[in-house]
TIMI-2910 file (N, C-alpha, C, CB; in pm, 1 decimal, decimal comma, always signed):
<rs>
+----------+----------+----------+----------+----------+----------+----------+----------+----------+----------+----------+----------+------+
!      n_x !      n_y !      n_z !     ca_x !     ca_y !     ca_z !      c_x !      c_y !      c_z !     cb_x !     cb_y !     cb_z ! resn !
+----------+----------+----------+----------+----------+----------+----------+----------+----------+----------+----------+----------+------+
!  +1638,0 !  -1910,3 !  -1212,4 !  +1684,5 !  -1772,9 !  -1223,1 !  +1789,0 !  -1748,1 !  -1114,7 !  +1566,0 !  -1672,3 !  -1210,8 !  Unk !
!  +1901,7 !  -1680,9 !  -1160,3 !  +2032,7 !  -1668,6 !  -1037,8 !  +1973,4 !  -1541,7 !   -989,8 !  +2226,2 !  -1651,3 !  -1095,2 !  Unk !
!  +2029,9 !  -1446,3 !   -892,2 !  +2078,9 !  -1347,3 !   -811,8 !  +2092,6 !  -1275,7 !   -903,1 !  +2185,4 !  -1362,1 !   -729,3 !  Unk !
!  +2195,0 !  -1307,3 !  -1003,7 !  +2239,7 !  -1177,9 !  -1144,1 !  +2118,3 !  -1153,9 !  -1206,8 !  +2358,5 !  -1233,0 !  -1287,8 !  Unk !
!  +2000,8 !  -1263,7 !  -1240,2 !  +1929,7 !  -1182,9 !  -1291,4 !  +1780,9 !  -1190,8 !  -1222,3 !  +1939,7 !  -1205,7 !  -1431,1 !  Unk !
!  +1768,6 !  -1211,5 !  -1111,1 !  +1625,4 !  -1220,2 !  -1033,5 !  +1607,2 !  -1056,2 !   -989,9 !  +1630,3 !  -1341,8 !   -875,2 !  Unk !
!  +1466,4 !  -1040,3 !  -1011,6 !  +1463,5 !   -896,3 !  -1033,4 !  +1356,6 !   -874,6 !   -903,1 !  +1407,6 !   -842,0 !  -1205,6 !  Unk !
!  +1358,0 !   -765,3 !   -861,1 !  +1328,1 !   -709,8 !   -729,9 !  +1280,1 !   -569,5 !   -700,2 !  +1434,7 !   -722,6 !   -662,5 !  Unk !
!  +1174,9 !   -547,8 !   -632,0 !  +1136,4 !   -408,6 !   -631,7 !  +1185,2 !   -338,1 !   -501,4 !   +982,6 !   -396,9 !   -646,7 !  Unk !
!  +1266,1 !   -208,4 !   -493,8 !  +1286,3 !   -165,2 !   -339,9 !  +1189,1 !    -44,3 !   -315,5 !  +1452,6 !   -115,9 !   -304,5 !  Unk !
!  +1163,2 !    -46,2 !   -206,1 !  +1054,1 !    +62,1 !   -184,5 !  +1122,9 !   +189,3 !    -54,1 !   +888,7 !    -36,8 !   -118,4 !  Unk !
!  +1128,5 !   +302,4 !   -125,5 !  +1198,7 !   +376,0 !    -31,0 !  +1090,7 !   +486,4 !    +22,0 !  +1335,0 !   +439,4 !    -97,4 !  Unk !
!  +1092,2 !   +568,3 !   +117,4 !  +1017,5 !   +653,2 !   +121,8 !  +1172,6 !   +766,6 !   +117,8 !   +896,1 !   +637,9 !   +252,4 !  Unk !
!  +1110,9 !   +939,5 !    +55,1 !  +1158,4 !  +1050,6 !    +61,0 !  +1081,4 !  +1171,2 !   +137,4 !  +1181,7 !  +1072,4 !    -60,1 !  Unk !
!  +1119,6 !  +1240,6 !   +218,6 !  +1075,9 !  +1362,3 !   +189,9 !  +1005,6 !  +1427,4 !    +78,8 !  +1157,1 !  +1412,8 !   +200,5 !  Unk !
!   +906,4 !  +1533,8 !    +85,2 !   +866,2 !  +1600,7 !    -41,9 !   +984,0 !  +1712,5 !    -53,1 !   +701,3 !  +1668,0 !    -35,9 !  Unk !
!  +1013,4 !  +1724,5 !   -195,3 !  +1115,6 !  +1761,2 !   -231,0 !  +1197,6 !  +1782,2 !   -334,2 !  +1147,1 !  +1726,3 !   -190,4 !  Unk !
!  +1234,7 !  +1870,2 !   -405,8 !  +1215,2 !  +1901,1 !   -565,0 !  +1343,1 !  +1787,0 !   -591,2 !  +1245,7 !  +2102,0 !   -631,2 !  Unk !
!  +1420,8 !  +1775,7 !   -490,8 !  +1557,2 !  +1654,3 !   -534,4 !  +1526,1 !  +1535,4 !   -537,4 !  +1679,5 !  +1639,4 !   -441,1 !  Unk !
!  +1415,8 !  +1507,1 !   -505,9 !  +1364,1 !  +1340,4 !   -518,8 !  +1384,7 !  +1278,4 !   -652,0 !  +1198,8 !  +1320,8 !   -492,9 !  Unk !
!  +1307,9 !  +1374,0 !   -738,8 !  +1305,0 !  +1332,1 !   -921,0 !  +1466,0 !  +1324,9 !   -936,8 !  +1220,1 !  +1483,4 !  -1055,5 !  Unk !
!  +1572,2 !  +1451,9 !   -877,9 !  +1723,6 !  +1409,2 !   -934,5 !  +1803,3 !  +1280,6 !   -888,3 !  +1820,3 !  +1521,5 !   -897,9 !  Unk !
!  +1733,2 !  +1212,1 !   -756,8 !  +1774,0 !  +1119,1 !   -661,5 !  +1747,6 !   +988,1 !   -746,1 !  +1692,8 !  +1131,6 !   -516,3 !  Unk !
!  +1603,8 !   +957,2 !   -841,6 !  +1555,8 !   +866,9 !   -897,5 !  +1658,6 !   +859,5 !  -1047,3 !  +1396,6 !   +895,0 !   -904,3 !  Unk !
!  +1635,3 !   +990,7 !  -1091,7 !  +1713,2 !   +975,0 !  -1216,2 !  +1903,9 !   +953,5 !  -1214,0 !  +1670,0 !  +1117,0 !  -1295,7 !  Unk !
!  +1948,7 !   +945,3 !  -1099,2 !  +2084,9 !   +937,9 !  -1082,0 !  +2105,3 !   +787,2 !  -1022,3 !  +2138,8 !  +1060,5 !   -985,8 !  Unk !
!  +1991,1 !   +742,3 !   -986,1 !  +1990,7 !   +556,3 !   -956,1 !  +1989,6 !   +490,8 !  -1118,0 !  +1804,3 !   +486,7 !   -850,4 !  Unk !
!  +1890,0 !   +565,1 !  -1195,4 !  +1910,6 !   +526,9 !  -1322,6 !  +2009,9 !   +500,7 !  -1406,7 !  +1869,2 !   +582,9 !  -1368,3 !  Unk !
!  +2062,1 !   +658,0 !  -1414,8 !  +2170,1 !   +682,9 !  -1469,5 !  +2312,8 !   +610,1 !  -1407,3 !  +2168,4 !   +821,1 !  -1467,7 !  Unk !
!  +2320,0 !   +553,8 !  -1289,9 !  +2431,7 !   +479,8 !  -1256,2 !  +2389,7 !   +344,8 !  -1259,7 !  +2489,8 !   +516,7 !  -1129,2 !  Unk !
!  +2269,9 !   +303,1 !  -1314,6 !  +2231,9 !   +144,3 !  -1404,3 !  +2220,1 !    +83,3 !  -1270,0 !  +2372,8 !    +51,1 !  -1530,3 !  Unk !
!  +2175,9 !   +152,8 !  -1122,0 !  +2155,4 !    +62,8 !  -1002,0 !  +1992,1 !    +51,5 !  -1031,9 !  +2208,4 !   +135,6 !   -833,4 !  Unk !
!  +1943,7 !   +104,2 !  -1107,7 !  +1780,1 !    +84,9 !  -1119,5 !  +1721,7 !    +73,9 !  -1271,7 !  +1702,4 !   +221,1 !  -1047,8 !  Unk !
!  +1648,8 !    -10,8 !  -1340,6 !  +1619,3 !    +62,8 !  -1446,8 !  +1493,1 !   +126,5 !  -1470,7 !  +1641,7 !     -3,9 !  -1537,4 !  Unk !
!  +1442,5 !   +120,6 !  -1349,6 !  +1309,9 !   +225,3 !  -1357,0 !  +1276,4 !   +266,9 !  -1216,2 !  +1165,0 !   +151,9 !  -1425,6 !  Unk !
!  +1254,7 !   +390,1 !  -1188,1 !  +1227,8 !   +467,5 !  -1036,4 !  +1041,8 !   +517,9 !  -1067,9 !  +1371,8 !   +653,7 !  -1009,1 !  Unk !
!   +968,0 !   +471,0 !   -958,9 !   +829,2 !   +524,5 !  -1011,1 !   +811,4 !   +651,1 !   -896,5 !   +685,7 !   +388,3 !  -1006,0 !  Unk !
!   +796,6 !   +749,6 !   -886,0 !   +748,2 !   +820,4 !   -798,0 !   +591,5 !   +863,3 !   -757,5 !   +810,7 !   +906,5 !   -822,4 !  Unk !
!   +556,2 !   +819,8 !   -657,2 !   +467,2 !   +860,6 !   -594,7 !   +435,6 !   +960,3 !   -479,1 !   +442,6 !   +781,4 !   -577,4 !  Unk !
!   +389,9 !  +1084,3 !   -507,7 !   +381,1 !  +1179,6 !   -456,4 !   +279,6 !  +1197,9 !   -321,1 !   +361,4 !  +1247,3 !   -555,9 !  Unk !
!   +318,2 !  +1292,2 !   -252,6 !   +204,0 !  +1358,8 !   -137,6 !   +153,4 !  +1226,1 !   -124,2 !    +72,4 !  +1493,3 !   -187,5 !  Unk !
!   +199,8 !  +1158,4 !     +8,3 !   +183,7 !  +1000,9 !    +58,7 !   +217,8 !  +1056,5 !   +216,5 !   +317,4 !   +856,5 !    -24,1 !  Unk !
!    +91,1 !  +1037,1 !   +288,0 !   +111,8 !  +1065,4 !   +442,0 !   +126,8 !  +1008,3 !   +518,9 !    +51,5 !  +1108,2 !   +497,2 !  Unk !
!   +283,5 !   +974,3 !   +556,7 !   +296,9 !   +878,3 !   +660,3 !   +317,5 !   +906,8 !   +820,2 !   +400,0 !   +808,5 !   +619,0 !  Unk !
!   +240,3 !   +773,2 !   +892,2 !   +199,0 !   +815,3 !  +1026,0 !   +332,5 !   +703,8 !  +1108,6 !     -3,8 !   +775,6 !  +1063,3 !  Unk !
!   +395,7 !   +765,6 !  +1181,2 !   +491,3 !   +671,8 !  +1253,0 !   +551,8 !   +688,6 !  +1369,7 !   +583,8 !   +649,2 !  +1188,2 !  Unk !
!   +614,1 !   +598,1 !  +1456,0 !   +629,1 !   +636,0 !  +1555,6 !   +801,1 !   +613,0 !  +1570,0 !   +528,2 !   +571,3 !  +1644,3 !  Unk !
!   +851,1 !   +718,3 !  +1615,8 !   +998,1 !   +776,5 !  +1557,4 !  +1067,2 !   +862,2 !  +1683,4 !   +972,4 !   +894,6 !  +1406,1 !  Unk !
!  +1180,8 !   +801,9 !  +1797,5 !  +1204,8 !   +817,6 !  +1938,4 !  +1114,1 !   +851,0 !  +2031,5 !  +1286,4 !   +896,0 !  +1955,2 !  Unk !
!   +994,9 !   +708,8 !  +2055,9 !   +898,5 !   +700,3 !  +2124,3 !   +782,9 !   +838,2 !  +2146,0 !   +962,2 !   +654,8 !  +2234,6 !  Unk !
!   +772,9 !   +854,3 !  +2011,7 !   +656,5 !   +955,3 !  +1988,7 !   +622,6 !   +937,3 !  +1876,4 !   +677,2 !  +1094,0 !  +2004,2 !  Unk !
!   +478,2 !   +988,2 !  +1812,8 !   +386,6 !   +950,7 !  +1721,6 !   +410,6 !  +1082,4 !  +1611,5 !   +227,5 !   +929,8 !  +1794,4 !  Unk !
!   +468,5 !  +1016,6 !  +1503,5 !   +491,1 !  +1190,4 !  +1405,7 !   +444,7 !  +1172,1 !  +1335,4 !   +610,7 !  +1263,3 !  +1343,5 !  Unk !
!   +454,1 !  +1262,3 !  +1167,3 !   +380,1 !  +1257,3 !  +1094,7 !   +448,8 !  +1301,6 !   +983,1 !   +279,0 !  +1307,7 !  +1130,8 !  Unk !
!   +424,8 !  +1303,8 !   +841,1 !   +514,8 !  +1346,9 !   +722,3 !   +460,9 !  +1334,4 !   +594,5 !   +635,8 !  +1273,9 !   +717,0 !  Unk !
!   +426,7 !  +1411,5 !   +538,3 !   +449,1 !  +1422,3 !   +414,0 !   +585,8 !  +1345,3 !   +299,8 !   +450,9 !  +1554,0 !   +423,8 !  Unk !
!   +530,5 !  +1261,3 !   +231,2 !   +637,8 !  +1181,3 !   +167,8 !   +639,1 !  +1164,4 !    +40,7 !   +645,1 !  +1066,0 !   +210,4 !  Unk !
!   +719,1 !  +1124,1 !    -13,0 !   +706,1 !  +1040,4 !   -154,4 !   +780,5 !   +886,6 !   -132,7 !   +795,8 !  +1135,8 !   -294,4 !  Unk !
!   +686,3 !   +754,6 !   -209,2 !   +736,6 !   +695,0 !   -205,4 !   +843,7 !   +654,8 !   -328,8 !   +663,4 !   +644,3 !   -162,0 !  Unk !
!   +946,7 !   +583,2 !   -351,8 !   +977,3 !   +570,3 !   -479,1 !   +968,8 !   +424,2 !   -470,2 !  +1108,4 !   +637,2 !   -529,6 !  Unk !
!   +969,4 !   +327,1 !   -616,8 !   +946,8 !   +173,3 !   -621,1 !  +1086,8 !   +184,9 !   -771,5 !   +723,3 !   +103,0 !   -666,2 !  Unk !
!  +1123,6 !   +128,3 !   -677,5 !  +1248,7 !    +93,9 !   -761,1 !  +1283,6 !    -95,5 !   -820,7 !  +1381,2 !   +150,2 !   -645,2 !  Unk !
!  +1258,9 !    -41,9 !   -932,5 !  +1292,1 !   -206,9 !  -1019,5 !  +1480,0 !   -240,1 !  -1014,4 !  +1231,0 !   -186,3 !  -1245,9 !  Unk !
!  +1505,8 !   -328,4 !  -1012,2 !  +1649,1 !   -365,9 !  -1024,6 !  +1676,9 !   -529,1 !   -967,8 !  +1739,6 !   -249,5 !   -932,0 !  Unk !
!  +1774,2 !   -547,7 !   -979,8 !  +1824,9 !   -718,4 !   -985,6 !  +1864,5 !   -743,8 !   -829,5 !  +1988,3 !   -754,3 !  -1105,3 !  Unk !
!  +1845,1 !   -869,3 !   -769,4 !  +1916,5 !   -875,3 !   -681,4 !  +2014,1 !   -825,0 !   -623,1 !  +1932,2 !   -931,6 !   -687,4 !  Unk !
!  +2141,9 !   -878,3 !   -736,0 !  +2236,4 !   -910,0 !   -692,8 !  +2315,0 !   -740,7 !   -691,3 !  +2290,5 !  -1038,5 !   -776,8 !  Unk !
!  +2219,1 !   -606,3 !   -701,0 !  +2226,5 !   -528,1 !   -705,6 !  +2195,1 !   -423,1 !   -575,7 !  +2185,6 !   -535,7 !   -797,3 !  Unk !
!  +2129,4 !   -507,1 !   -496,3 !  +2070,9 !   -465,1 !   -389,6 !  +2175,0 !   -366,9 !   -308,4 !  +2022,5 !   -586,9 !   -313,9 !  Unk !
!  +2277,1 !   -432,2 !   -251,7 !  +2356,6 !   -393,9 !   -130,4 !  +2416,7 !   -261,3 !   -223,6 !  +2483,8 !   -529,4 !    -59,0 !  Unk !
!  +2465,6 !   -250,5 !   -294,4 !  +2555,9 !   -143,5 !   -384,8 !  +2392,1 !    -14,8 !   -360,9 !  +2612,9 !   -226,1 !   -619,0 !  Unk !
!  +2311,1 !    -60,3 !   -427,7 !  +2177,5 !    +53,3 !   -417,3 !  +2169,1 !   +110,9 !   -316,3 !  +2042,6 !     +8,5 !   -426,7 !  Unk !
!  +2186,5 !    -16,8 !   -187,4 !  +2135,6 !    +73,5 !    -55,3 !  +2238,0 !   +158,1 !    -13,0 !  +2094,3 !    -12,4 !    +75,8 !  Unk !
!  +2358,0 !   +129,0 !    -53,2 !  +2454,4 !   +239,4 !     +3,3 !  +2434,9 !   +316,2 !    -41,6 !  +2573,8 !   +241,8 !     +3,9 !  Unk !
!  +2418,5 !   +349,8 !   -198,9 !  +2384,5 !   +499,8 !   -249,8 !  +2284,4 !   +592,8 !   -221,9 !  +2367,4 !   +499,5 !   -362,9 !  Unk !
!  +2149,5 !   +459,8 !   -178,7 !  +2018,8 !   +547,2 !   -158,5 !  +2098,0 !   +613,8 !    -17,0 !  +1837,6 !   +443,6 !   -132,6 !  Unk !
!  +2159,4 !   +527,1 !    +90,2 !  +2154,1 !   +608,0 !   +198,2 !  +2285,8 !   +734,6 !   +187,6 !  +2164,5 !   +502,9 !   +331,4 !  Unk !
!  +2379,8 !   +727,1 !   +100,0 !  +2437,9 !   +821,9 !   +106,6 !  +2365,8 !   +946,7 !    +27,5 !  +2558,4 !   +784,2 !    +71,0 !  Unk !
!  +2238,1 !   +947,7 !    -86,2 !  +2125,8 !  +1061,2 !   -110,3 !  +2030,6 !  +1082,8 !    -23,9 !  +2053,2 !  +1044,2 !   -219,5 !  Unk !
!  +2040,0 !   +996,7 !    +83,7 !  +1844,9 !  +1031,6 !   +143,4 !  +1954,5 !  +1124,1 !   +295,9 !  +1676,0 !   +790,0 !   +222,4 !  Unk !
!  +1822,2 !  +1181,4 !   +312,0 !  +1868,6 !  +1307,6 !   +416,2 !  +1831,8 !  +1237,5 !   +527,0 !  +1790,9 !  +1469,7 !   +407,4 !  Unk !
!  +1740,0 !  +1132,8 !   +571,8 !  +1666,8 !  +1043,7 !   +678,0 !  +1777,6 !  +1018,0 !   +763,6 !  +1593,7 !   +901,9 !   +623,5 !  Unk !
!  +1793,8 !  +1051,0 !   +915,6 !  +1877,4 !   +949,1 !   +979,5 !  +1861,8 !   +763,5 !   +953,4 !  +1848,7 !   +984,6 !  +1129,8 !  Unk !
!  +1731,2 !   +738,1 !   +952,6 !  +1747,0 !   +603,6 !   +923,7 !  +1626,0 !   +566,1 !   +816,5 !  +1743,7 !   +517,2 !  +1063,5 !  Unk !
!  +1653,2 !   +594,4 !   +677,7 !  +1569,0 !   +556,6 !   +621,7 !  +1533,3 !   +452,4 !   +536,2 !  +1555,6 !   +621,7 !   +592,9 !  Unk !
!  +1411,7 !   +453,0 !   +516,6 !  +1300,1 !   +308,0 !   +490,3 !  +1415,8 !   +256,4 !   +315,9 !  +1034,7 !   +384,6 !   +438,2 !  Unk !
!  +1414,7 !   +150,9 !   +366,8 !  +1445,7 !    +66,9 !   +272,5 !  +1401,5 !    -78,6 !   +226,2 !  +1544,6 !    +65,2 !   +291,9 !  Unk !
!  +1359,3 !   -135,1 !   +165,6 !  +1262,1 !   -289,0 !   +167,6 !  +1259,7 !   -318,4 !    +12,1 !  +1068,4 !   -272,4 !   +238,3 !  Unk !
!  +1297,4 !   -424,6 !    +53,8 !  +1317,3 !   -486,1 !    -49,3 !  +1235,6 !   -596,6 !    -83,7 !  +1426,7 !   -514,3 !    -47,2 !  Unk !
!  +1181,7 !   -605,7 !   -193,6 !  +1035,0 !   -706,5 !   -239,1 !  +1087,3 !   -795,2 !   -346,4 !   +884,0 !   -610,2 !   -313,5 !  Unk !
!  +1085,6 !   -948,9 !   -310,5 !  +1125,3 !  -1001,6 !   -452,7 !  +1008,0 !  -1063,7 !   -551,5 !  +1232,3 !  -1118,0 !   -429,7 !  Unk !
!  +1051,2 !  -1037,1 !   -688,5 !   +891,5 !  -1077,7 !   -771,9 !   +941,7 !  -1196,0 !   -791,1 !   +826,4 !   -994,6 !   -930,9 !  Unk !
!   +803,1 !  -1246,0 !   -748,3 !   +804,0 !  -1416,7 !   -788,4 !   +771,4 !  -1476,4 !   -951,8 !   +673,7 !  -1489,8 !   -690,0 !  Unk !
!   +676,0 !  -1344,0 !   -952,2 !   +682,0 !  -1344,3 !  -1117,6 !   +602,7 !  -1242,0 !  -1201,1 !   +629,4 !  -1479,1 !  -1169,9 !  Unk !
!   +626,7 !  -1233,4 !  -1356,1 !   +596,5 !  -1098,9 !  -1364,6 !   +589,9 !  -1134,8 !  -1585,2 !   +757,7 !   -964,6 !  -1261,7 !  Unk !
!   +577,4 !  -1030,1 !  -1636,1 !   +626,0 !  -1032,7 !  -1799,1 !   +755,2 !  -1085,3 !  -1817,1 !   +633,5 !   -888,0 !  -1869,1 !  Unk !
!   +778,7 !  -1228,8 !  -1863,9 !   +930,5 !  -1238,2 !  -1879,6 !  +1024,4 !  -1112,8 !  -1964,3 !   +949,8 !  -1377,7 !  -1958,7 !  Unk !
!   +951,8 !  -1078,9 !  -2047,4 !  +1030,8 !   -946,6 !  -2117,1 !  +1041,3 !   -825,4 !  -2055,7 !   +973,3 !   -904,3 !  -2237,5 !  Unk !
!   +968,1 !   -817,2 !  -1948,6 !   +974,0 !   -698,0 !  -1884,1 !  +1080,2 !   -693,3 !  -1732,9 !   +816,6 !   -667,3 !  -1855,6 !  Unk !
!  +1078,7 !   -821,8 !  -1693,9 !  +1198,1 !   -890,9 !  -1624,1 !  +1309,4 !   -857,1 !  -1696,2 !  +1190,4 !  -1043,9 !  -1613,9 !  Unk !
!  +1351,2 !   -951,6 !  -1787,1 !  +1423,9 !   -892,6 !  -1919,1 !  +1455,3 !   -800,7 !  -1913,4 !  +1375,6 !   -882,2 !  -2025,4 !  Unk !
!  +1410,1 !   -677,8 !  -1971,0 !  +1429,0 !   -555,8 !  -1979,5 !  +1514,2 !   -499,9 !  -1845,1 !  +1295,4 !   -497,7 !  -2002,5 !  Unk !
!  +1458,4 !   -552,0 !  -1705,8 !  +1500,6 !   -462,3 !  -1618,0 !  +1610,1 !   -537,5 !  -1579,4 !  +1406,7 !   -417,2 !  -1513,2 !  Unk !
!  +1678,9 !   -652,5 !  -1616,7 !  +1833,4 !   -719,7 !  -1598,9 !  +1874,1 !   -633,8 !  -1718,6 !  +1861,2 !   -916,4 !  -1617,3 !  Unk !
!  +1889,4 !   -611,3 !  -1851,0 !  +1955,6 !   -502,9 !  -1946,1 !  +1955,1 !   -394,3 !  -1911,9 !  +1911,6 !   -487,1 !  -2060,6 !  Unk !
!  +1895,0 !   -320,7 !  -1826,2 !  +1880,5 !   -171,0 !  -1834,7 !  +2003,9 !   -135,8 !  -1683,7 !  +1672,2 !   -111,7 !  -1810,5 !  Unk !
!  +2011,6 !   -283,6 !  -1585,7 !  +2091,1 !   -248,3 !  -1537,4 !  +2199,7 !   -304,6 !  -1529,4 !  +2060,0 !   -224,5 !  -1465,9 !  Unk !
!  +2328,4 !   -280,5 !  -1439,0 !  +2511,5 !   -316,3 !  -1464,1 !  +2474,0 !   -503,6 !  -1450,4 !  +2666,1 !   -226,3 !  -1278,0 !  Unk !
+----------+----------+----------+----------+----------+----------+----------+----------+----------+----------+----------+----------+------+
</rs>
């Protein structure tokens, strides 16, 4: 499997926030993702200019191809409001070949 079509999950965290759902569906709609899962009211504990904070979040799990990665993260960071936010990238080693499939067609 190349880069063009090795498929990969990124895991972002958001703020709670009614723009999250427009943030997921506009990764879609520009074919950098072909599926955004949102997970809601997720409490994360962290430590953020040497003090211990706290937040209310959503995570999102974003399906998409490798070789798609770097183009995504610029967009996620030009939508996310975070001075420096979570970005990670997970590669599947393996999974439904058709559902792999699916998520190299659904995106550029």
């Amino acid at each position: 499997m190349t880069d063009n079509t090795k498929s990969i999950l990124v895991l972002c965290t958001f703020p709670e926030s009614a723009s999250v759902k427009t943030i997921a569906e506009t990764l879609v709609n520009e074919e950098l993702a072909a599926c955004v899962n949102i997970i809601p009211d997720v409490q994360s504990i962290f430590r953020w200019q040497g003090k211990i904070d706290n937040a209310n979040e959503n995570i999102l799990i974003i399906k998409t191809k490798d070789n798609l990665y770097n183009e995504l993260e610029k967009r996620i960071k030009e939508l996310h409001p975070y001075e420096l936010p979570e970005i990670i990238s997970v590669s599947i080693e393996k999974g439904l070949p058709e559902y792999l499939d699916w998520i190299s067609e659904s995106t550029k």
